[in-house]
C-alpha positions, 0 to 999 in steps of 0.5 A, a space after each residue: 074239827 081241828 079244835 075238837 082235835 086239839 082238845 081231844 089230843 089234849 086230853 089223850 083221848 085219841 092215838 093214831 086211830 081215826 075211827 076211834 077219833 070219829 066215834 069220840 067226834 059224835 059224841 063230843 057233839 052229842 051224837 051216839 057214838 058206836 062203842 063197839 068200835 072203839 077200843 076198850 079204853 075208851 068207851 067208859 070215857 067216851 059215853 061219858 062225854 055223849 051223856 053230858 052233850 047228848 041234849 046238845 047235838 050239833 050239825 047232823 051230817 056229824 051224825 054220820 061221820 066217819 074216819 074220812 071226816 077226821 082225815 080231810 080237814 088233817 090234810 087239807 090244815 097240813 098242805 095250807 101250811 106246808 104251802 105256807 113254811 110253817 113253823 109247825 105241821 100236823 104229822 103224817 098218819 098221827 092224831 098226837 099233836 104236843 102240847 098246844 092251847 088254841 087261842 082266839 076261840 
């Protein structure tokens, strides 16, 4: 979850809306998202990437996911590493995290 987070916010697809980041998540996976429930902006781009996966899903329970999906590991990541003294610490209620490059995946 946390990767596809990066990458999509590296990619400015997600604002701070969690339901529209768990329709881009489905289809990120090659799950059909719902595009009635994602801002219009998005939706060309987001059937877009559910076309070039779609033969790929993943786990199923992704299948189902839901703003909740996006919001636990958030949180669960932002107490590890408040508990931690981290540097740096997912903002509250934001999906934008600047400008970072995941290493080692």
């Amino acid at each position: 979850m946390i990767r596809f987070l990066f990458e999509a916010d590296q990619k400015q697809w997600l604002q701070k809306d969690q339901s529209d980041a768990a329709e881009i998540f489905k289809a990120w996976h090659g799950y059909k998202p719902e595009l009635t429930s994602v801002r219009p902006a998005l939706r060309e781009t987001i059937a877009r990437l559910f076309e070039q996966r779609k033969a790929k899903p993943g786990d199923p329970w992704i299948a189902r996911a839901d703003s909740d999906s996006i919001k636990r590991p958030l949180s669960v990541l932002r107490r590890k590493l408040t508990d931690a003294d981290a540097v740096w610490v997912p903002p509250l209620r934001d999906l934008k995290f600047g400008r970072f490059r995941l290493t080692g995946v």
